[in-house]
N, C-alpha and C positions, 0 to 999 in steps of 0.2 A: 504494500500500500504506500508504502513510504517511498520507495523508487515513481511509481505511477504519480505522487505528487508534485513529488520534483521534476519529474518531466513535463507536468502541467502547468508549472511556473516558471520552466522553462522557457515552452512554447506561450507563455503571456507574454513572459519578457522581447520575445522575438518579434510577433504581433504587436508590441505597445499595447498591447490592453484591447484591442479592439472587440467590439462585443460579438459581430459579427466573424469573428473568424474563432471563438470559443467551441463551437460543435465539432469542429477541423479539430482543433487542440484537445477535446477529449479522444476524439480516435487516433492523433497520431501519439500522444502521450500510453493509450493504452496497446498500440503496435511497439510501441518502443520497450515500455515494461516485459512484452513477451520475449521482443528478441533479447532484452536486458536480464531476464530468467534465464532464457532456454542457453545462453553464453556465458552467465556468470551466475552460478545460482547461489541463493542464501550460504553465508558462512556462517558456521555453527560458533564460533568464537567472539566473544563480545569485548569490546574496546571498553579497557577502566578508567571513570575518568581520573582520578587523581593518577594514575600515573603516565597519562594521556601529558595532564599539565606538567607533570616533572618532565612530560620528554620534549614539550615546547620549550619550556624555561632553559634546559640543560643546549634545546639545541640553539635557541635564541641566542646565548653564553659563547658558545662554541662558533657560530655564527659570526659573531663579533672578533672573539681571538683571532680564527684562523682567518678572516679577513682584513683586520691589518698585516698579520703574517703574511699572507701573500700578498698584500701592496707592498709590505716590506722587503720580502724577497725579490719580485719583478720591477722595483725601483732601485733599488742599491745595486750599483754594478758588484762590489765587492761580497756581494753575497752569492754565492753560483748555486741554479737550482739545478737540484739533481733528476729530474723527470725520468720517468719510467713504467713501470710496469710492474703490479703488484696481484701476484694471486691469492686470492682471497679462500678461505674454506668455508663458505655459507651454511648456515645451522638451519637454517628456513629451507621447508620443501618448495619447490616449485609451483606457481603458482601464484594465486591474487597477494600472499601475505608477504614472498617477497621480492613480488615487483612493487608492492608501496615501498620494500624498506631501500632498494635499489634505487628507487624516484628520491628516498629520504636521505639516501649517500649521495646522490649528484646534487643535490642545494650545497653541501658544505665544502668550502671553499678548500682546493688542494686537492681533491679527489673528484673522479667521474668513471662511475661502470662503462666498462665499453661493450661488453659481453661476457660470456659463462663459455669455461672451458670443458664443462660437464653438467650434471645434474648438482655437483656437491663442490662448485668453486666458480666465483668471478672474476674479471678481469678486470682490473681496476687501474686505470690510469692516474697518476698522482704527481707532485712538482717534486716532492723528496721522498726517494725512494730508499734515502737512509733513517728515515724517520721513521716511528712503529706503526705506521698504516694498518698493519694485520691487527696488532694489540687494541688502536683506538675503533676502528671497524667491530671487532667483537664485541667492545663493551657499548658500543650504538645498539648494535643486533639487540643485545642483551636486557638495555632498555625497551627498544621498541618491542621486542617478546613479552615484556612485561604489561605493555600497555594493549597487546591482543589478546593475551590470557594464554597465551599457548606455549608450547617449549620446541624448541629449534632442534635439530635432532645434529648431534654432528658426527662425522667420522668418516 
């Protein structure tokens, strides 16, 4: 129901409100819902909020650091970044939970997924590749498992 509403406010926003084009917007809101079922169906895992907020706060924090870091790095000649190429061992199965955390590691500054070398590891683009990338990636995961309710499986 919740998906089907948001597609209806969707299709308002798109319409500007028009009254006349509301009949249109319940059917294409409810084509959309199905193919948004029958592609993604419900996940059985519920999002907590307190530690939803801890993983805004934490990343908002991190956010800030590592973005002067890397103005600091690609502004100072005297600092040389080390770019490269980091494989990751992802604890998260395949799937909706972690392509959010994937979309959640390209916002922070120094790192960008480029793809998965398997089922059980990404490839992770980053500006120092002598820095713990693996270590601070884990304890991201770690968070953001927290805030799905779920446990990352690893090995």
């Amino acid at each position: 129901m919740l998906r089907a509403i948001g597609f209806f406010f969707v299709w308002i926003m798109l319409s500007a409100g028009d009254p006349a084009d509301l009949a249109t917007g319940v059917v294409a809101a409810g084509a959309a819902t199905w193919a948004s079922l029958r592609l993604m169906p419900p996940n059985p895992s519920r999002v907590r909020p307190v530690a939803l907020a801890r993983l805004a706060m934490r990343f908002l924090h991190q956010s800030v650091v590592a973005g002067f870091d890397v103005a600091r790095r690609a502004l100072d000649p005297r600092l040389p970044l080390h770019t490269g190429f980091v494989i990751y061992p992802v604890g998260l199965p395949p799937g909706s939970a972690r392509q959010t955390f994937t979309a959640l590691m390209s916002l922070l500054p120094g790192t960008v997924p480029v793809g998965s070398r398997s089922d059980k590891t990404l490839l992770v683009h980053c500006l120092d590749v002598e820095q713990r990338v693996a270590a601070q990636l884990a304890a991201e995961e770690a968070v953001f498992v927290r805030v799905i309710g779920g446990s990352p499986r690893h090995g």
